[in-house]
C-alpha positions in Angstrom: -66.0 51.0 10.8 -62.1 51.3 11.1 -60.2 54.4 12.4 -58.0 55.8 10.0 -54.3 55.2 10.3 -52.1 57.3 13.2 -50.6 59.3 10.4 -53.9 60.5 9.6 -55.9 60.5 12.3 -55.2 64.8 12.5 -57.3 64.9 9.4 -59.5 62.0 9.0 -60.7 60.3 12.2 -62.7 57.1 10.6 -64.1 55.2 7.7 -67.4 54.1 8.2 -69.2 51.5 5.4 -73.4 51.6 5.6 -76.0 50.0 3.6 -79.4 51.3 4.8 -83.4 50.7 3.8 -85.7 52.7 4.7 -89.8 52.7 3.8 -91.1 55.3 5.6 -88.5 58.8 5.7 -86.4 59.0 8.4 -84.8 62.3 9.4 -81.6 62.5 11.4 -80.6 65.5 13.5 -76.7 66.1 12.3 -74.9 68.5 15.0 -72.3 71.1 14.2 -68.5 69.2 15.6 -65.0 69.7 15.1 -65.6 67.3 12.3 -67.4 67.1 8.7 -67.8 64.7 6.2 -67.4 63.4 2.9 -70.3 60.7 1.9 -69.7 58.4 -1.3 -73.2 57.1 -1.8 -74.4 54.3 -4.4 -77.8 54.3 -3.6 -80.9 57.3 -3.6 -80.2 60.6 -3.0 -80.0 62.0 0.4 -82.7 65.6 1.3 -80.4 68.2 3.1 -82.2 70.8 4.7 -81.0 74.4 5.1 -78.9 74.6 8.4 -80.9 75.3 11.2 -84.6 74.8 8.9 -87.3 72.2 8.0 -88.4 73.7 5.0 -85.6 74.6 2.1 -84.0 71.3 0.9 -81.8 69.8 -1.4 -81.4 66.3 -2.9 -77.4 64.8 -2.7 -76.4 61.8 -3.6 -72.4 61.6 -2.5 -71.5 65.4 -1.0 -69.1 67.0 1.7 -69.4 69.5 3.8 -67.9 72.7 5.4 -68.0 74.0 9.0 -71.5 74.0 10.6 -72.5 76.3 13.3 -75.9 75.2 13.8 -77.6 71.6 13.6 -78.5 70.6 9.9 -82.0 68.0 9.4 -80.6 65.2 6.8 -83.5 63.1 5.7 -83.4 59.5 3.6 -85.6 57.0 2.2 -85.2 53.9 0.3 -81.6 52.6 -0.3 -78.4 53.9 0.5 -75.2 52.5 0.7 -71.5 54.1 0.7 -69.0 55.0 2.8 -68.3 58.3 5.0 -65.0 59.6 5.9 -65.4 61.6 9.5 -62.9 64.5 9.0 -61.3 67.2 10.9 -61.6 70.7 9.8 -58.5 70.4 9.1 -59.0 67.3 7.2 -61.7 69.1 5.0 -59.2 72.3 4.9 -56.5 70.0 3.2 -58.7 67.5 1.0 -60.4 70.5 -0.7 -56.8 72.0 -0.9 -58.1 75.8 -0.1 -59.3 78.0 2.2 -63.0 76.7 3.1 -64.8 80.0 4.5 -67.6 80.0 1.4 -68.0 76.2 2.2 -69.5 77.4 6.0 -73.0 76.0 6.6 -73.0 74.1 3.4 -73.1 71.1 1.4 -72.0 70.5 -2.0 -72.0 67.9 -4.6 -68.6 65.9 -4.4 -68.2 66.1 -8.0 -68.1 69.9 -8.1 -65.8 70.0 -5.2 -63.4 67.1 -6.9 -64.1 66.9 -10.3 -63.1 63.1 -12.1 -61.2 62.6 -8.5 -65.0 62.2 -7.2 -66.1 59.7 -10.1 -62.8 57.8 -10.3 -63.0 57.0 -6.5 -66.5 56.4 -6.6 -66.3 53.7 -9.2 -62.9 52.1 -7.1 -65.1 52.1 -4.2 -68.1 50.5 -5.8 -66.1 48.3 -7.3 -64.4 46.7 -4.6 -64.9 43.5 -2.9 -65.6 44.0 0.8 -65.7 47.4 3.4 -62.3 46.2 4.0 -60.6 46.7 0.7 -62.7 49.9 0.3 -61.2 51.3 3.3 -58.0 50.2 1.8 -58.8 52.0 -1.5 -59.8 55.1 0.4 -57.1 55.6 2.4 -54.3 55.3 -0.6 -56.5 58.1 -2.6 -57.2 60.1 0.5 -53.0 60.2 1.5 -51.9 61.0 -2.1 -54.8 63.2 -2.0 -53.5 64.9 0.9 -49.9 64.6 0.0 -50.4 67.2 -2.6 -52.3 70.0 -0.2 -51.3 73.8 -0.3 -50.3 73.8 3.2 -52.5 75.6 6.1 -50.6 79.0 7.4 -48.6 78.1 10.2 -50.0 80.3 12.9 -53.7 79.2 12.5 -52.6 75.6 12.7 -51.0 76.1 15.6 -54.0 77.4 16.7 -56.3 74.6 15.9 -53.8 72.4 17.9 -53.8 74.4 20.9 -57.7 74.4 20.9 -58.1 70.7 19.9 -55.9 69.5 22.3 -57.4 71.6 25.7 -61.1 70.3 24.2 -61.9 74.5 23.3 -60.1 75.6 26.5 -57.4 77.7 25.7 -57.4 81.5 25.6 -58.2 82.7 22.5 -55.7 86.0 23.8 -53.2 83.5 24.9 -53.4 81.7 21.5 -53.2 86.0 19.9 -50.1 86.6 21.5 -48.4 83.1 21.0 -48.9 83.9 16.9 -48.1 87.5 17.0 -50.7 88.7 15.1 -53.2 91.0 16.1 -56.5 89.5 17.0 -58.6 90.8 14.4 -55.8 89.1 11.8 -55.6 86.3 13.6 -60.0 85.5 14.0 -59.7 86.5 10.2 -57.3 84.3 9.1 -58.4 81.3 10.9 -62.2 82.0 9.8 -61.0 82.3 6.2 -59.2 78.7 7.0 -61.1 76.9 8.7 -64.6 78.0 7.8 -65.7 79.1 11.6 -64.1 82.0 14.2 -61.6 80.3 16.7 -64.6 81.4 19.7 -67.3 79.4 17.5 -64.5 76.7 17.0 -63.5 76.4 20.7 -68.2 76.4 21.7 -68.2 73.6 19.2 -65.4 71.5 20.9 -67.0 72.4 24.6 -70.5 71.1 23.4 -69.0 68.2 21.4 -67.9 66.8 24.7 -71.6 67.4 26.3 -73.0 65.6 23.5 -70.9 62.7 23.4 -71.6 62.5 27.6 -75.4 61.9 26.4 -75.2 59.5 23.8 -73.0 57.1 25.5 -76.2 57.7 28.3 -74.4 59.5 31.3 -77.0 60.0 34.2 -76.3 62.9 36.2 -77.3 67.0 37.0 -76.5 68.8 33.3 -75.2 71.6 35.4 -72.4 68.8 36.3 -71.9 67.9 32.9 -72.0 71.3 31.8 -69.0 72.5 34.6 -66.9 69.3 33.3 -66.8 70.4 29.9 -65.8 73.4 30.1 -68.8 75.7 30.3 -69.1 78.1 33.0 -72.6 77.2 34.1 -75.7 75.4 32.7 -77.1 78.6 31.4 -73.6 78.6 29.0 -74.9 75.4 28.0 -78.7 76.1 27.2 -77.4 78.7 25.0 -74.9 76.6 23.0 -77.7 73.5 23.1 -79.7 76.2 21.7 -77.8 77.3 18.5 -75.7 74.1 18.0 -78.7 71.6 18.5 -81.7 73.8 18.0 -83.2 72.2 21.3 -82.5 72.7 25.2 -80.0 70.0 26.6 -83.0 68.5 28.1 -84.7 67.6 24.8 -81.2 66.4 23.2 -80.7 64.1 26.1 -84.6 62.6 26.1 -83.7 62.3 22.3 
């Protein structure tokens, strides 16, 4: 693992290098965040479910993704190895270098999203002689990359700052009247940017924080948790658990 550098870190949080076997399948519950990523894999193909099913699948071997506003079931077997870049939104917003609305609830291959800028980094990558100098690789491609981004409108990125930095607090009115636009301009603009409304954006900041409270093991009354993070009681919670996770906050912390 290595963070990405400060310049970054509002569009790319971390690289992270894997090599994986696996006999038997192993399915992984992937939750909707402020974050998506873009997976360079060498080895099999990854099975992506439909958002929010068990049933309708794909096979990827390296993909990104858009926005996700409910849990997606990611399944592998055999051999993988690669390396995923955690993004922002943003991040995704820029690398793709257009609005990311019809990405919403999606994966796609990267070499339809990126063309030979898929295959020529994917070769650099496998190429390269330890996670180290990969990172290194990645994060010269990934800055020229981003260097060359049609810029996001002003007002929605001001937005996504406001609402990133108060962890999904902020009032989406107050956040209206700070751009000036009206509010069905501004939701529209920012869904057409981002990939998700700014109310779905700031639920998937407030439940991040819950979820991260449960893997690192934090004991304690949900109704607690749910208070701390910005929800304005537990039954706030269930309902986000619910849509985000596809479980109650019960089952996602026994899990």
């Amino acid at each position: 693992r290595a963070a990405a550098p400060e310049s970054r870190r509002p569009y790319a949080r971390e690289y992270v290098g894997w090599t994986e076997q696996v006999r038997a399948p192993l399915c992984r519950r992937e939750l909707p965040t402020e974050e998506a990523p873009l997976i360079i894999n060498f080895g099999d193909p990854f099975r992506l479910f439909a958002p929010g099913e068990s049933r309708r699948h794909g096979a990827f071997r390296s993909f990104i993704t858009g926005a996700y506003d409910t849990f997606q079931l990611v399944e592998s077997v055999g051999t993988t190895s690669g390396v995923q870049i955690n993004f922002t939104l943003l991040g995704i917003r820029l690398l793709v270098g257009r609005p990311i609305e019809d990405m919403t609830n999606g994966a796609f291959a990267a070499e339809d999203i990126f063309g030979g800028f898929a295959r020529e980094l994917t070769e650099r990558l496998y190429d390269a002689e330890s996670w180290e100098a990969r990172f290194e690789c990645l994060d010269r491609a990934l800055t020229a990359r981003l260097r060359e981004s049609q810029e996001v409108p002003a007002s929605v990125l001001c937005a996504w700052q406001r609402l990133m930095a108060s962890s999904g607090r902020a009032s989406i009115a107050s956040i209206v009247r700070e751009v000036g636009w009206s509010q069905r301009h501004f939701i529209s603009q920012f869904r057409h940017e981002i990939g998700v409304s700014p109310k779905v954006f700031a639920r998937m900041l407030r439940f991040g924080r819950v979820v991260r409270d449960l893997r690192a093991g934090r004991t304690g009354d949900l109704a607690d948790i749910a208070l701390e993070s910005g929800y304005w009681d537990q039954s706030h919670l269930n309902r986000d658990a619910r849509q985000f996770a596809g479980v109650t906050p019960g089952q996602l912390r026994a899990s």
